[in-house]
C-alpha positions in Angstrom: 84.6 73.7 43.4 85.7 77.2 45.1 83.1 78.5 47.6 83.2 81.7 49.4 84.3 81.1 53.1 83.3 83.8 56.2 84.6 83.0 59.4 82.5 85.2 62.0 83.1 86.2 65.5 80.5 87.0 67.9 81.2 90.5 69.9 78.0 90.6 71.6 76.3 94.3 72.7 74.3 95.0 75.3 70.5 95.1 74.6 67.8 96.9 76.8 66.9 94.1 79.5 70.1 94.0 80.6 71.4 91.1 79.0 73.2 90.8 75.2 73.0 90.2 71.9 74.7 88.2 69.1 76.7 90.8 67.1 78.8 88.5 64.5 81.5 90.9 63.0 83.4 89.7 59.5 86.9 88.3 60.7 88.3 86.0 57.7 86.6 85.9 54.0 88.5 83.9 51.6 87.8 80.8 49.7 87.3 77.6 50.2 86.7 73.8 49.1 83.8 72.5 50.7 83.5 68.3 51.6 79.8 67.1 52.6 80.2 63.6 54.7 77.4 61.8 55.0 76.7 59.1 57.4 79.3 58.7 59.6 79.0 56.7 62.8 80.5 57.4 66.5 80.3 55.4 69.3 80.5 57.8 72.8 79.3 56.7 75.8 78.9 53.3 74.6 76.0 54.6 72.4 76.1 54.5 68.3 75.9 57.7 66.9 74.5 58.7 63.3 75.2 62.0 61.7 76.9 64.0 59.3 79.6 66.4 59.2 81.3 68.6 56.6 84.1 70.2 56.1 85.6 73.3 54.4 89.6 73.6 53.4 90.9 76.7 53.1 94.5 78.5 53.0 95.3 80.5 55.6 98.9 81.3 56.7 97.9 83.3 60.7 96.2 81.1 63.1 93.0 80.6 63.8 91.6 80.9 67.2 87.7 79.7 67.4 85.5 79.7 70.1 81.9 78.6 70.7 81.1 82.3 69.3 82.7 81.5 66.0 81.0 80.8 63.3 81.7 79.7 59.5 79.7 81.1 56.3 80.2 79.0 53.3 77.9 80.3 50.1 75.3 82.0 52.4 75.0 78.9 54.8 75.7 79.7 58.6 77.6 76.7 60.2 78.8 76.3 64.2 82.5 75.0 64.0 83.4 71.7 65.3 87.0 72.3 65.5 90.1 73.4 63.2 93.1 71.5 62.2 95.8 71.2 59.8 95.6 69.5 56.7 98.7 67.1 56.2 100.5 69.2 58.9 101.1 71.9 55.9 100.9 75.6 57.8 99.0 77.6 55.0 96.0 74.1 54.6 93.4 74.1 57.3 90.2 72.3 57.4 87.3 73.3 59.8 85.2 70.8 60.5 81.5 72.1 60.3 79.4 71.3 62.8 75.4 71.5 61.8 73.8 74.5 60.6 73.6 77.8 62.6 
């Protein structure tokens, strides 16, 4: 199933107490097949893990440059990213891996 990808990057403004505010901005909208794992384990700091990830491939030829004010849409649903990476080392394939809901 195709679903409609937005990647979104944050380019906070300045509010009135003289801090900021989120500001996401439309970067990247194409489309996408989205993965839902379920269940995986981790072990980190000699501690089991239990959670679930999903994933979104989609073709994209530039490169993609994410930060921790980058987020993914995928059919309405806000989603941090986890990270980016090739899919088979093919240059136009990438999958995000999603990481919880925004």
């Amino acid at each position: 199933m195709r679903s409609l990808v937005v990647i979104y990057q944050n380019n906070p403004v300045p509010d009135d107490n003289g801090g900021t505010q989120d500001n996401f901005v439309e970067w990247l909208r194409t489309r996408g097949r989205l993965r839902q794992n379920r269940g995986f384990k981790s072990i980190e700091n000699g501690q089991m893990n239990f959670g679930e990830v999903d994933e979104v491939i989609i073709r994209y030829r530039g490169n993609l440059a994410i930060n921790e004010d980058t987020i993914c849409e995928v059919d309405g649903v806000r989603y941090r990213i986890a990270d980016i990476t090739l899919v088979d080392q093919i240059k136009h394939e990438v999958k995000i891996r999603l990481d919880g809901r925004y």
